[in-house]
N, C-alpha and C positions, 0 to 999 in steps of 0.2 A: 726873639733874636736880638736883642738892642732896643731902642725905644722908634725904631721905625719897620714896619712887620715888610718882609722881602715878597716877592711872589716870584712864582715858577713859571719858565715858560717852556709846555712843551713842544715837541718834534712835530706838534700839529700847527704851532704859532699860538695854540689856543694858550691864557695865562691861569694860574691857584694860587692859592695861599699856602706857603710854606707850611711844611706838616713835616715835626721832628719824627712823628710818630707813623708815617709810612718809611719814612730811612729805617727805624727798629724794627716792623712789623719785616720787611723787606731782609735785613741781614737776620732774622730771626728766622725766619722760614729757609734760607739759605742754609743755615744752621744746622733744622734739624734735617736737611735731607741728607750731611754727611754726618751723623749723630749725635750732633749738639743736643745738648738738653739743659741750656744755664742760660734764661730768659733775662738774666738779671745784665746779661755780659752783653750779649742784644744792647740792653735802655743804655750801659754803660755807650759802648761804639757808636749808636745812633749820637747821643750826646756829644761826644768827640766831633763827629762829622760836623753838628752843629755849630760847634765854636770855634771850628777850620773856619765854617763859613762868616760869623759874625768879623772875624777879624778882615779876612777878604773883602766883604762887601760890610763897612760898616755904615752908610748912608743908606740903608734899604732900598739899594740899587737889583732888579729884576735876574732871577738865577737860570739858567738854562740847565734841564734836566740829566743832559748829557755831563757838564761839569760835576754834577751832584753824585750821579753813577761812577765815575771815574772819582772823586774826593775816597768816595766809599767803599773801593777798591781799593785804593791805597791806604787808607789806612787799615782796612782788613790785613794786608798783608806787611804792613809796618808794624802789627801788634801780632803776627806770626802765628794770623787765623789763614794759610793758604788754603787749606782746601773749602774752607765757607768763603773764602775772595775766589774760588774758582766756579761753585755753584752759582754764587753770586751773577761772575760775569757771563757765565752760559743762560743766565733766567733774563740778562738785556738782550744776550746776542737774538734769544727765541721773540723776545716782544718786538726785535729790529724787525725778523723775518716775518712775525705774522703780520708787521703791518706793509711788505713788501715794499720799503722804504729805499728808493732808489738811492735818497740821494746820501743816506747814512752811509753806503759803502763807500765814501769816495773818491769815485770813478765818474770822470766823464763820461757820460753816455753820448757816444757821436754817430751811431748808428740807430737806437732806437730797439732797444733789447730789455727782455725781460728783466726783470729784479732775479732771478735765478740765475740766470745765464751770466749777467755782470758780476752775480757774486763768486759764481766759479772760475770766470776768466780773470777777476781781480787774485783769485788761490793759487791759481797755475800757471797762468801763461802771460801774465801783461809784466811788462818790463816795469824792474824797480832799481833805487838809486842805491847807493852802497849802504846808505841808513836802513834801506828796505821799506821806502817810499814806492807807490805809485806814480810810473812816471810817463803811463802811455794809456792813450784812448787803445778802444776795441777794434776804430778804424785805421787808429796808428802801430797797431799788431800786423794788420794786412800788409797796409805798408810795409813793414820792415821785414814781412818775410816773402814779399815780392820783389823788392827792390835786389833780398840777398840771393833769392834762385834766378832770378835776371844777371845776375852782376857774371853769373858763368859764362854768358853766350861773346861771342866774339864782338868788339867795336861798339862804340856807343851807340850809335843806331839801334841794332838789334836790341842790345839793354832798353834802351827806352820802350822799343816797340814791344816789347816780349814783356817788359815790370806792366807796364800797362794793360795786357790782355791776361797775365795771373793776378792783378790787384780786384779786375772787374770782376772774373769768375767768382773773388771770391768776394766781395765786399756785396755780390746781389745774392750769395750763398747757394749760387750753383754748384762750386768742389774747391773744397778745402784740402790740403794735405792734412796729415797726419799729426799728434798731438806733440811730436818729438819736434818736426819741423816750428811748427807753432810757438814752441816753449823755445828752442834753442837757436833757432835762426840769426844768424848777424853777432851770436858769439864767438871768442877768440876760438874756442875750441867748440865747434856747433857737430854735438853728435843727433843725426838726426835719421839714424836708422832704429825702427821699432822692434824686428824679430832677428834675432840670431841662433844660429846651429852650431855646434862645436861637434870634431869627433872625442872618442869614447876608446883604448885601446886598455888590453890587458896587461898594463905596467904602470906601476905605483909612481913612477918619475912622471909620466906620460897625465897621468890622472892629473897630478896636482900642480903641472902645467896648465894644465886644461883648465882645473879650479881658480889660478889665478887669474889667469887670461877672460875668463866669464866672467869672473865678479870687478875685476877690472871693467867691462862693459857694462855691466847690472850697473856698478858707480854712474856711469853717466847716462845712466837709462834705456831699459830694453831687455825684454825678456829672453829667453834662453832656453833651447829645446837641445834632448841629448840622446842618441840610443845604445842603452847600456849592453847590447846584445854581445857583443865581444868580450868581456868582464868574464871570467872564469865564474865555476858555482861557489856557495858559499859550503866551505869545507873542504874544497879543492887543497890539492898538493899546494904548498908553496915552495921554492926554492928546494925539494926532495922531501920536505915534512910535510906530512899529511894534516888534514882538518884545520888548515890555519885560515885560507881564504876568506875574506868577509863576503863575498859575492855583492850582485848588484843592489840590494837593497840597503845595505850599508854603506855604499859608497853614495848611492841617492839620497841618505841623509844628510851626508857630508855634505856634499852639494844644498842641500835646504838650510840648512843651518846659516851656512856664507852667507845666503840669501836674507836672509833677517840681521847679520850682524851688519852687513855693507850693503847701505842705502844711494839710490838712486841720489845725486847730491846732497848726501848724508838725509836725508828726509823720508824717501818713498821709497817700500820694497818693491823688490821685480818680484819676477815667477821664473816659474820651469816648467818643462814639459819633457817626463823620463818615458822612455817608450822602451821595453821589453819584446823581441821576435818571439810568436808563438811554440816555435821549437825550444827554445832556451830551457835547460836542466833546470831554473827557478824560478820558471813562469808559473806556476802555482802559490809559490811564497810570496811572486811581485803583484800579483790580482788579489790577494789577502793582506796586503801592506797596510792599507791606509782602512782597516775595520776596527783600530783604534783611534775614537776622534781626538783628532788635534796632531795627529803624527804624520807626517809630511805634509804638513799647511800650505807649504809654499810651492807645491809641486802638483801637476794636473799628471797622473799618468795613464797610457794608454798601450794596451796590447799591439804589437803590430802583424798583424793576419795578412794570409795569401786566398788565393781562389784556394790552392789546394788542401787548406787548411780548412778554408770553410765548407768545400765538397765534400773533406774527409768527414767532417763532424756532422752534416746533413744526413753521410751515407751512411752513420755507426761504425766508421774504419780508424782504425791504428792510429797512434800518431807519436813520430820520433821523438826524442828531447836528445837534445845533444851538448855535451861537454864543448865551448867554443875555444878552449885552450888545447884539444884535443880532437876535437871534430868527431871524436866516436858517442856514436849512441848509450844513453847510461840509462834508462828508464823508455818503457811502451807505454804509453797510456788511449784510454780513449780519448780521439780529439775533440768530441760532445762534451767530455768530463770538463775539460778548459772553458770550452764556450756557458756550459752550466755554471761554473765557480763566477766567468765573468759575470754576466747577468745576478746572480745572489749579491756579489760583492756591490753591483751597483744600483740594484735594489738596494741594499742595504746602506749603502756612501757617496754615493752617486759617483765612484770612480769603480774598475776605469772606464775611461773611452775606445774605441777601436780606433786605428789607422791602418786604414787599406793601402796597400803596399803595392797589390798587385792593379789594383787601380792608377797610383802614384805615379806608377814605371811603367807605362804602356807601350813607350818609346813613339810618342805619338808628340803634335804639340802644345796638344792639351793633357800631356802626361809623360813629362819628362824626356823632350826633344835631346836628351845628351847619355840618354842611357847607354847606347849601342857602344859609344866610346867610355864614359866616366862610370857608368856602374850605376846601382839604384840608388835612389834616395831613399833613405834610412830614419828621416827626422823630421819633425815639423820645429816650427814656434812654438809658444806655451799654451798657447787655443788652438790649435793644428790648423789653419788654416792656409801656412804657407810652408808646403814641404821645399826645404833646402839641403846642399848638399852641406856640408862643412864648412866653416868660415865664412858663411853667406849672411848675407842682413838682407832682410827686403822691407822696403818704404812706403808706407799705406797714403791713400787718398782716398776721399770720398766724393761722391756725386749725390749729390741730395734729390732725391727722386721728386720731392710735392714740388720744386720749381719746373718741372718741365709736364706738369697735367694742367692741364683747361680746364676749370672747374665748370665754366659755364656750358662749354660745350662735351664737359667730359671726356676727354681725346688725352691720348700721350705722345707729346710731341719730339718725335722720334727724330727730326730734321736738328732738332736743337741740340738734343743730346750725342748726336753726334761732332756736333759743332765742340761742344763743351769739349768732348773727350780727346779732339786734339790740340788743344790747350791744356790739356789734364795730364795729357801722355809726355806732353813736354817739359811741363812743369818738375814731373814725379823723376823725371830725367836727368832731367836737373840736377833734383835733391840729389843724386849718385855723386856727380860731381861737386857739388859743395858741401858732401859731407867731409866733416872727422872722425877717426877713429883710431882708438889709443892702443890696438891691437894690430900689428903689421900685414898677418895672415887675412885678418878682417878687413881692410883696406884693399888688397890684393885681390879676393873674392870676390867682394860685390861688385868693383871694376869690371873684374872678368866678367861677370855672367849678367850683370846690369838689369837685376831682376826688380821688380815695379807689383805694387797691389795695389788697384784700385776696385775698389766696392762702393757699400752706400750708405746713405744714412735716406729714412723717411718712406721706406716700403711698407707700412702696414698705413701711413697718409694716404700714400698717392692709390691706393684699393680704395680705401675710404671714399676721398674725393671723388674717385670713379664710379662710387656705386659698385665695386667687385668685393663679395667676403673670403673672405682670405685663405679660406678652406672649398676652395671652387674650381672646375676647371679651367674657367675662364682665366683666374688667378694662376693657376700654374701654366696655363699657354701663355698668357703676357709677359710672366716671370724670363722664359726661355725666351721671348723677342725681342726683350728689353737688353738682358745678357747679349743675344747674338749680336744685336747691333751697337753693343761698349765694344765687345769683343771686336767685331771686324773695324769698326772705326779705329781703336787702337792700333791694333794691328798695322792696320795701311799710314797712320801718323807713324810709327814704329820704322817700318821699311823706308818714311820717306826722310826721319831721321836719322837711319845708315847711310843715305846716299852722300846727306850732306854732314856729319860729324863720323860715319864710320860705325861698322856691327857688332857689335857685342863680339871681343877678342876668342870668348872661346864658340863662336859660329863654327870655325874651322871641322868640330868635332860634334857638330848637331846635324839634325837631319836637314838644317838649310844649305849644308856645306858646299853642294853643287847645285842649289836651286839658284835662279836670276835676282829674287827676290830676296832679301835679307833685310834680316828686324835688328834694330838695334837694341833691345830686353828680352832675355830670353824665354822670361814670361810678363804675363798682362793684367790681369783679373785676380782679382781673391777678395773675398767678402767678409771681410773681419769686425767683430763685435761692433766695433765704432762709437763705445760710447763718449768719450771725451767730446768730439765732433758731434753726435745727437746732440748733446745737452747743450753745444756754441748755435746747432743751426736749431734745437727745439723742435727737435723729431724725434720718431721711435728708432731704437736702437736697429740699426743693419738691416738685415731681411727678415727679422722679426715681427710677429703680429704687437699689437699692446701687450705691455704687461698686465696693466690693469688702466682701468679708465679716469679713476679718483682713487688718492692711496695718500698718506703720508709716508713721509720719509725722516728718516732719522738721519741726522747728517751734524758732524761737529760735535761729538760726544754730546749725545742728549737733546740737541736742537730739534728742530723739528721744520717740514717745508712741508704744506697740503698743494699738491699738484693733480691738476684736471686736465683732462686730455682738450685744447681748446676747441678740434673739430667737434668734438662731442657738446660741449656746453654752446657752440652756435648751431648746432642738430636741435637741442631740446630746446634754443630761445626760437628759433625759426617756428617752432611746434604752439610754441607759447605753453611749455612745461615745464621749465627750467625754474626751479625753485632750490634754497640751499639743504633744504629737509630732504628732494630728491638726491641731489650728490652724498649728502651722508649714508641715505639709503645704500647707495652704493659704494659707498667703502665698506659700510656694515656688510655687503656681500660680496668681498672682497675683491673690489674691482671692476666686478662682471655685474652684467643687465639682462643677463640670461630668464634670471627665475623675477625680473620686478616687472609685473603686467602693468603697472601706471607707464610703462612704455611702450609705445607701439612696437609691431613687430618686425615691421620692414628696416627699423633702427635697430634694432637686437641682433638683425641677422645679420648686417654690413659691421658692427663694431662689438665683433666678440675678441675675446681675450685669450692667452696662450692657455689659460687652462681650459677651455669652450671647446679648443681645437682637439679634434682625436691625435693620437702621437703618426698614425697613418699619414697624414695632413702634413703635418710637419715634413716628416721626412718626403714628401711627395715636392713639397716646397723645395726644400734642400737640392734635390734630384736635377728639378727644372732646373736651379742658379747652375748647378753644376757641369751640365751639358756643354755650358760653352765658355766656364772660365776652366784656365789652364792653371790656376795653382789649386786652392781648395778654397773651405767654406768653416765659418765657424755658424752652427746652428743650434741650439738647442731643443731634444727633443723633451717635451713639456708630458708628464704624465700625471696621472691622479694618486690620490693616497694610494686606492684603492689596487693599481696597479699591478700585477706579481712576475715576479724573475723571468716567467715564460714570456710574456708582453715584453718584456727586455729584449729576450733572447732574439723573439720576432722579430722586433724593431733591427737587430744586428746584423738578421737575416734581411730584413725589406731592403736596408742601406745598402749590402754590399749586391744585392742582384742591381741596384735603381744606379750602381755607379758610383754611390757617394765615395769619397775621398775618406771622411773619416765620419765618428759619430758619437754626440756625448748627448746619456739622457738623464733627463733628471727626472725626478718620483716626486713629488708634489708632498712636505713635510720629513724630507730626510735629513737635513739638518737644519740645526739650533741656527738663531738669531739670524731674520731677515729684518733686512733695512726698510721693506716696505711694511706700515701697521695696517693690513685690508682692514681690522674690523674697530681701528680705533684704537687710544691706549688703554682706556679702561678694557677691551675685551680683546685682547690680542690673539688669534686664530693659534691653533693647538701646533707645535712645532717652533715653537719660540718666533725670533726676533734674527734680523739681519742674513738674510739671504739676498744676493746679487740676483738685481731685475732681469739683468741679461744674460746671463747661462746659470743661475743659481746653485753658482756656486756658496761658499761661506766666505762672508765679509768676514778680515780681520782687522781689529783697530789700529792704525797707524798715527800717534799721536793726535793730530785734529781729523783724522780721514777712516773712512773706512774703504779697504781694499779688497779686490778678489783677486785669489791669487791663481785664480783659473783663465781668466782673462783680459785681466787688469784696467774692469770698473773699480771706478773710486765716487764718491761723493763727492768729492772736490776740485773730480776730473767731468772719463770719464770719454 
């Protein structure tokens, strides 16, 4: 390099001797993985980079590695090599992560969080400066989204005392709100509700109202459920001409489409959730929609079934389809034939899902307190977990279950978690009030009915730590005791904040209307995916078992993170078995320690994985949560290859006698590309690449993220 030789120093401190010829070796291999094949252009560019450097440092003053990577970047893309400067910087970003280099992301770390977690919350939620600097710790995120749901309550007093008891909950990662609150708190315009419902009418003015008005929402974040059941058939008269109608699956395209041109702040897609009523003249067409992969990506859908829809089909009896621009009957089918198509199609796609309707609408107040007056609910979110009526948003929280078990004494500390959930119910109360929203109807809605979901994050830990496996009775009674007591603590916080702020305006017309007691939400509980929140508090998603115990992950086009469950690796050092030859083991069998006898059994049985679990279990799980929360559940029911349509079918049947609200199952290799590699990249398990950890559904790539458009995991979230 000149007549005094440089040295490198890298990210270890450790120093080398400049080598031209690892810069060549470096953008040469870069090269050929986008299909370069001119080794000559390689030695050329290295050299380039070279005599960048001699002029920069011409006193053989000490190089830092990072400078060198970044030189060599720019000139790859000054010589209008961009896509070998992009493999390029994806083979640093992978060497950042495998050496879990905190302090390369930089972010202050003011809490004490993994290198994962910092790298997500640096992706998504920490405030940056108009350059698109980092401009906030992970403890300065608390801050500012406690200081902004306090800023609602009356008189500085209360502000102080109230930022203070949301900064603690969340800063010891007892319950966090929602990823919306998280991300948008303390801006001008802070949209900070998660799930919305839109109605659905059969008029073309009325539709694309409706389309504006949604993707207006999707812009500033948040999924969007819809049921097309009023939408005339496809072929239908229109204005006196016959066969014109496009029916509902046509316009659910329309609807998907938006969804990928207008992004969440131009960045991240939302989702949908289109729900067809079992009677509908084109419920056949709508359960056969998405058996072309890649055709509704952006849309989770689900039949919407009654009891007597599912007795009719139990019993071999009839079943109407009916024109809804007409109300008359156009076709008899069997209603077995429906639930048959359903089960094949999700065998086959893993859509649809069910949503129990007559569960939904019980007129009870863990099942639609407003029906007697307003009608049924018709609709979920794009996971179904929180049925709403129109124009509704509801605003998720979470309670991290491993902070409230005693490991040492194994206990679940029920005194606390009540404690938490009246700070949680206040909080989420909050959010109502300090949200925006750019939609008038939307605004108006969630005021009224001042609906709240709280659920959890770290339910397949807090079994763990307890010694309970997760497919146990014990596990499904704690499940139901753990619920009853979020649920009546909420509650009684609820009724104690109508006394003093007033009841959810539309009380008048619930079954509270004459009772003494009055809640101010007029529901409480819902158990939603939660991954953005897992991966801040470094838990398993919701009410989920593991997905897998050791697994890589693809993340950031082509990156890569190997993550291990940490309960598990202090299980097997306690043992004195914990070696890095075992955990490979165990990606090599994709996640699961089922069949590796180098592991005792008493650990096999406490830390099996969703696929260990029979799909019985599952929904047995589901059942428990569901007893005592009043919205719903998003659960995944986890099936083998092996599988078939009738195991489906079953599953549809077990859900709607056990109560569940709704039900989405997946078959174990139904589709392409999961994000988790169980067996490694060299041996990738038979069903491709990128499938979402948490309902498995298909990740789609969103510039740096990948997304599920089922329940909106992201890589980057989450």
């Amino acid at each position: 390099m000149t007549q005094t030789a440089k040295k490198v120093i890298k990210l270890s401190g450790q120093k080398e001797m400049f080598s031209v010829e690892k810069i060549t070796e470096s953008i040469w291999m870069a090269a050929q993985k986008v299909g370069g094949n001119d080794k000559n252009l390689a030695l050329e560019l290295g050299e380039l980079v070279k005599e960048t450097l001699e002029i920069r440092y011409p006193n053989g003053e000490s190089i830092k590695t990072t400078e060198i990577g970044e030189l060599v970047e720019k000139v790859l893309i000054e010589r209008g090599h961009a896509k070998t400067a992009k493999e390029f910087i994806r083979f640093r970003e992978n060497k950042k992560h495998a050496r879990q280099d905190k302090e390369s992301l930089g972010v202050k770390d003011d809490i004490g969080l993994s290198y994962n977690t910092l790298y997500i919350l640096k992706q998504r939620y920490l405030s940056r400066n108009e350059k698109g600097e980092i401009i906030e710790t992970p403890g300065g995120m608390f801050d500012r989204v406690a200081r902004f749901l306090a800023s609602v309550e009356k008189g500085k007093k209360n502000q102080d005392m109230w930022y203070k008891k949301f900064y603690d909950v969340m800063i010891n990662f007892e319950f966090h709100p929602g990823t919306r609150p998280l991300a948008n708190a303390g801006k001008k315009a802070a949209q900070l509700g998660n799930c919305f419902v839109w109605p659905v009418e059969d008029d073309i003015n009325f539709i694309f109202k409706i389309l504006h008005q949604s993707t207006l929402i999707k812009k500033h974040g948040g999924g969007c459920g819809y049921n097309f059941s009023n939408v005339r058939p496809e072929g239908d008269v229109v204005g006196g001409i016959p066969d014109l109608a496009a029916g509902p699956v046509k316009i659910i395209e329309m609807f998907d489409l938006m969804t990928s041109l207008f992004r969440q702040e131009g960045r991240y897609e939302s989702g949908n959730m289109a729900v067809l009523n079992a009677d509908h003249a084109d419920i056949f067409n709508f359960i056969a929609a998405k058996q072309n992969d890649g055709y509704l990506s952006k849309t989770n859908i689900s039949v919407g079934i009654t009891d007597a829809f599912m007795q009719a089909a139990l019993k071999g009896k009839d079943w109407k389809l009916v024109n809804p621009r007409t109300n008359e009957v156009v076709n008899t089918v069997k209603a077995s034939s429906i639930l048959e198509l359903m089960a094949t199609m999700a065998w086959q796609t893993g859509d649809p899902g069910i949503l129990n309707l007559s569960a939904i609408n019980k007129g009870t107040q863990f099942g639609n307190p407003l029906l007697a007056k307003k009608g049924p609910i018709l609709a979920t979110n794009v996971c179904g977990e929180i049925p709403q009526y129109p124009y509704e948003s509801c605003n998720l929280g979470y309670v991290n279950f491993v902070k409230f078990v005693n490991p040492e004494a194994r206990t679940f500390d029920f005194d606390k978690l009540t404690s938490v959930m009246v700070i949680a119910t206040r909080l989420m109360d909050n959010v109502i009030d300090a949200s925006w929203f750019p939609v008038t109807e939307v605004t108006e809605s969630v005021r009224a009915h001042r609906r709240i979901g709280i659920g959890c994050v770290g339910w397949a830990e807090a079994l763990t730590i307890l010694g309970i496996p997760y497919d146990s009775k014990e596990a499904f009674d704690l499940a139901e005791h753990v619920t009853k007591t979020m649920y009546e603590a909420a509650f009684e916080a609820s009724c104690k904040l109508a006394k003093e702020k007033g009841p959810f305006p539309l009380v008048k017309d619930s079954i509270w209307a004459k009772r003494a007691k009055k809640p101010r939400n007029v529901a409480l509980l819902t158990f939603p995916p939660s991954s953005g929140n897992a991966v801040i508090c470094e838990t398993s998603f919701g009410i989920e078992p593991y997905f897998a115990l050791a697994y890589e992950q693809n993340v950031l086009d082509g990156m890569h993170l190997r993550t291990v469950v940490p309960l598990f690796v202090k299980k097997l050092q306690e043992r004195g078995i914990y070696s890095d030859a075992l955990i490979q083991m165990v990606i090599d069998h994709h996640g699961s320690i089922q069949n590796i006898q180098e592991i005792p059994a008493d650990i096999r049985r406490i830390f099996k994985v969703a696929h260990d679990i029979n799909w019985r279990d599952h929904i047995k799980m589901q059942a428990a949560f569901q007893r005592w929360t009043d919205n719903a559940i998003t659960k995944t029911i986890n099936m083998p290859a092996s599988a078939t349509p009738k195991d489906i079918q079953e599953a549809y049947v077990l859900a709607w006698k056990l109560g569940c609200k709704g039900l989405t199952v997946y078959r174990d290799r139904t589709k392409n590309d999961q994000v988790f590699e169980f067996g490694g990249r060299k041996n990738p398990p038979a069903g491709g690449v990128n499938i979402c950890p948490n309902c498995s559904g298909k990740l789609i790539r969103d510039r740096k993220c990948l997304k599920c458009k089922k329940c909106g995991y992201s890589t980057c979230e989450l």
